[in-house]
C-alpha positions as CSV (number, residue, x, y, z in Angstrom):
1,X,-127.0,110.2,-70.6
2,X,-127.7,109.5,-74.1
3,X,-124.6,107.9,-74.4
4,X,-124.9,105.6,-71.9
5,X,-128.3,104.5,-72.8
6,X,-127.1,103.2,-76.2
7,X,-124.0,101.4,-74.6
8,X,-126.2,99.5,-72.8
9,X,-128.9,99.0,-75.8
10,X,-125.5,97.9,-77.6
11,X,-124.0,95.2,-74.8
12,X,-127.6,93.7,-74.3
13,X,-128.1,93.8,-78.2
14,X,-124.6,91.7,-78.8
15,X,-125.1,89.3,-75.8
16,X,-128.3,88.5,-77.5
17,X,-126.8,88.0,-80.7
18,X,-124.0,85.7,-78.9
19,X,-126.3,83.7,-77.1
20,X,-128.6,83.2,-80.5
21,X,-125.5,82.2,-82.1
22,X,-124.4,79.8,-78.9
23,X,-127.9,78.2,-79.4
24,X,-127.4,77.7,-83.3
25,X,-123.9,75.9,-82.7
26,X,-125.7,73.6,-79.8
27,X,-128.3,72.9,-82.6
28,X,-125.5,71.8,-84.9
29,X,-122.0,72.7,-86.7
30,X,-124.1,73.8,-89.8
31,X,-126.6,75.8,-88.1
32,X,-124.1,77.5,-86.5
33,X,-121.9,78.2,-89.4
34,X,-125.1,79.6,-91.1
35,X,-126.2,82.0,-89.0
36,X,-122.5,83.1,-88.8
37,X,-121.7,83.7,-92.5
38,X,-125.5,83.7,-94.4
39,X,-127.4,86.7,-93.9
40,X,-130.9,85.4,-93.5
41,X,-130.0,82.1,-91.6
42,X,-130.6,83.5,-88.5
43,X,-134.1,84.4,-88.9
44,X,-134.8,80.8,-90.3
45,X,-133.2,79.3,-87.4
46,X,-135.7,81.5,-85.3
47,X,-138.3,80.4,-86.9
48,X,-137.8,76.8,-86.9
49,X,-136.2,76.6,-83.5
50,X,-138.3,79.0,-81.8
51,X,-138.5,77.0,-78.3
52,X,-134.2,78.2,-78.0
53,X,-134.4,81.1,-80.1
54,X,-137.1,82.6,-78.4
55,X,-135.1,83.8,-75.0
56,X,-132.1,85.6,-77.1
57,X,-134.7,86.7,-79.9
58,X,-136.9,88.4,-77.1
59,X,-133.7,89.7,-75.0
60,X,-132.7,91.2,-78.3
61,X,-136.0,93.6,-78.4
62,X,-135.4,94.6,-75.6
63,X,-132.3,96.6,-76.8
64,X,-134.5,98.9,-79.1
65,X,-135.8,101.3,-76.4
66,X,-132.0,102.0,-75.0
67,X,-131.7,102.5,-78.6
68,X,-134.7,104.9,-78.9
69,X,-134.5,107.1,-76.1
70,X,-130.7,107.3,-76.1
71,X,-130.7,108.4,-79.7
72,X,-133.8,111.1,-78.6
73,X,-131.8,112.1,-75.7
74,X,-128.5,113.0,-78.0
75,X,-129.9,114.8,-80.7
């Protein structure tokens, strides 16, 4: 069951990070690149663009209790 908790935490975890990363490239070319290749470019593009960021960023959290509990429930 563990398992399968942190499966999901991980599929809802990347779909955030892919639709983060979709709303940097719809911002611009550079944005986009950025949050690709520099490590801290994603959290200034949530910062600056929080009215698009805000739906990924906050889908995102919600991956840490499938995280949490699956992780309690394996070990």
């Amino acid at each position: 069951m563990g398992d399968l908790l942190i499966l999901v935490g991980i599929c809802i975890g990347s779909f955030a990070g892919l639709w983060m990363l979709f709303e940097a490239f719809k911002e611009s070319i550079l944005w986009g690149l950025a949050c690709l290749f520099l490590p801290f470019a994603g959290l200034l593009f949530l910062v600056l663009h929080w009215q698009v960021a805000k739906a990924p960023f906050l889908l995102g959290l919600l991956a840490i209790p499938f995280y949490v509990v699956g992780g309690g429930l394996i070990s």
